[in-house]
N, C-alpha and C positions, 0 to 999 in steps of 0.2 A: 591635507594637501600633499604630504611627501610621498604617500599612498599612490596618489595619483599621477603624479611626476614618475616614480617607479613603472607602474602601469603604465604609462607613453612611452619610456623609453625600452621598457623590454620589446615592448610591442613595435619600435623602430627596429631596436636590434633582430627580431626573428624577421621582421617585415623582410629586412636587409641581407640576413642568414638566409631564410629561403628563396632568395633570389638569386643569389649567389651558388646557392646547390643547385638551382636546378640551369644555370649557365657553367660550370666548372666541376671537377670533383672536389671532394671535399677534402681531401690529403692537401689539395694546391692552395686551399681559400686558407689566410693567413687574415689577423688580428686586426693589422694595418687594414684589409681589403675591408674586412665587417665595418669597423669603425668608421671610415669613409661613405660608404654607400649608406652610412646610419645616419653618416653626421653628424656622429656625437664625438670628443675628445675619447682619448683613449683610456686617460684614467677612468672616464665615466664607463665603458666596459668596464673594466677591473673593479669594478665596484657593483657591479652585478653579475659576473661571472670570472669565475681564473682563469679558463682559458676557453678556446676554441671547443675542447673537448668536454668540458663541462657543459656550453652552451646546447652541444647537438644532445647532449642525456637530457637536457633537461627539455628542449625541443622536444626529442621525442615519446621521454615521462608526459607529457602535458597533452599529447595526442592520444597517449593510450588511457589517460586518467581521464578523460573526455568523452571515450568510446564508451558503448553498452555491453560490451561483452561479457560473456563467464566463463566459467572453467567447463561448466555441461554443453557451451557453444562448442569451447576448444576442444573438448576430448571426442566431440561427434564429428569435427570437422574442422581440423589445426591448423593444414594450411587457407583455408577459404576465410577461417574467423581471423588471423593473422592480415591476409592481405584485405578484409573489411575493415580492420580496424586501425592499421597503420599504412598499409598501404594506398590503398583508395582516398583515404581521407589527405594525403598528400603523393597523389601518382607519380605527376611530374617531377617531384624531387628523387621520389626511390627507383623511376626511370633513368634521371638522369646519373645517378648516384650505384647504379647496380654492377660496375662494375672497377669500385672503389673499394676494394680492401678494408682498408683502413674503418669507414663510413659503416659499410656491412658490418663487423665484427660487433663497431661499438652500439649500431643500432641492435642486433642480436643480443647481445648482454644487454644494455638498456629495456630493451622486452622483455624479456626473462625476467630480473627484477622486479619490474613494475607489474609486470605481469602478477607474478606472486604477493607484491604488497595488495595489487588491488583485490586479490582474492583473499585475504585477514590471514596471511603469511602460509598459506597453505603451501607448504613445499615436497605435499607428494606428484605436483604436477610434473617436476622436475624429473621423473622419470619419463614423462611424454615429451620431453623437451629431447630427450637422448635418443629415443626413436627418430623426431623429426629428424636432427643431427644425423642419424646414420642412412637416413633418406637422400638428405642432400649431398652426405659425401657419396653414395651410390649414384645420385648425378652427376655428381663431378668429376668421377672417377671410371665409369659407363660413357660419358662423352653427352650423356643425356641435353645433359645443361636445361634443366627443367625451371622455373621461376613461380617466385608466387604472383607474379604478373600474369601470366599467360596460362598456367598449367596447375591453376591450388585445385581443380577439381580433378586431375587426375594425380597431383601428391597427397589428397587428400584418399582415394579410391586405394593408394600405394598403401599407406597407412593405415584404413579399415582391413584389408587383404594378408597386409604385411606378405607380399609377393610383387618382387620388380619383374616388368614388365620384360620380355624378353628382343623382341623386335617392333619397329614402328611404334615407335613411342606414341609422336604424334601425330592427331589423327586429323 
């Protein structure tokens, strides 16, 4: 029975979580807000998660623990297996959410992670992790402003080539 009780109420809290990301960023959604929109007392959060920021790791651990993916999807095509498996599977949140600092960062480390637990701790991926990284700061930094929304087939092209693109990015 407590099993199941557990089970309802996490299941209110992301209910309530992802409703709330994809209405606000995630920097502004506070403790008080989740609990509310859950309905449950606040202790009862605190009894399934410490904070706001444990809940979005574990949110987003539970999406990639869920997905099909592998490391031979990821190394043939990092950004398209990335927004297949996190992204897509909740758009409207990492739409709404894309350009939260905070939200990005810790969903990035939470993938990374889990990323490598789900692969039986393989951490030589983590050198394809440092490519992506120097992709996207060459977006950010180019003015590109490239996304795993719109553009994983051609961060992904960037990545097989290892050659940024010089003008007209998009096409």
């Amino acid at each position: 029975m407590a099993d199941l009780r557990k089970q309802r109420t996490n299941l209110l809290i992301f209910t309530s979580f992802a409703k709330l990301l994809c209405q606000k960023p995630f920097s502004k959604i506070t403790v008080a807000e989740i609990v509310s929109t859950a309905m449950i007392h606040r202790n009862t959060f605190y009894q399934h998660f410490v904070d706001k920021y444990e809940l979005l790791r574990f949110f987003i651990n539970k999406v990639i623990q869920d997905s099909d993916f592998s490391i031979e999807d990821f190394k043939k095509a990092p950004f398209s297996t990335i927004n297949d498996a996190l992204v897509r599977e909740q758009t409207q949140i990492f739409r709404a959410q894309d350009d939260d600092i905070e939200f990005n960062r810790i969903a990035r480390d939470t993938f990374v992670r889990s990323f490598i637990t789900k692969n039986n701790d393989n951490y030589d991926i983590i050198w394809e992790f440092g490519t992506l990284a120097s992709i996207l700061a060459w977006s950010d930094v180019s003015g590109a402003n490239l996304t795993f929304f719109n553009d994983a087939n051609l961060l992904d092209e960037i990545y097989r080539t290892k050659k940024f693109p010089q003008k007209n990015i998009r096409k």
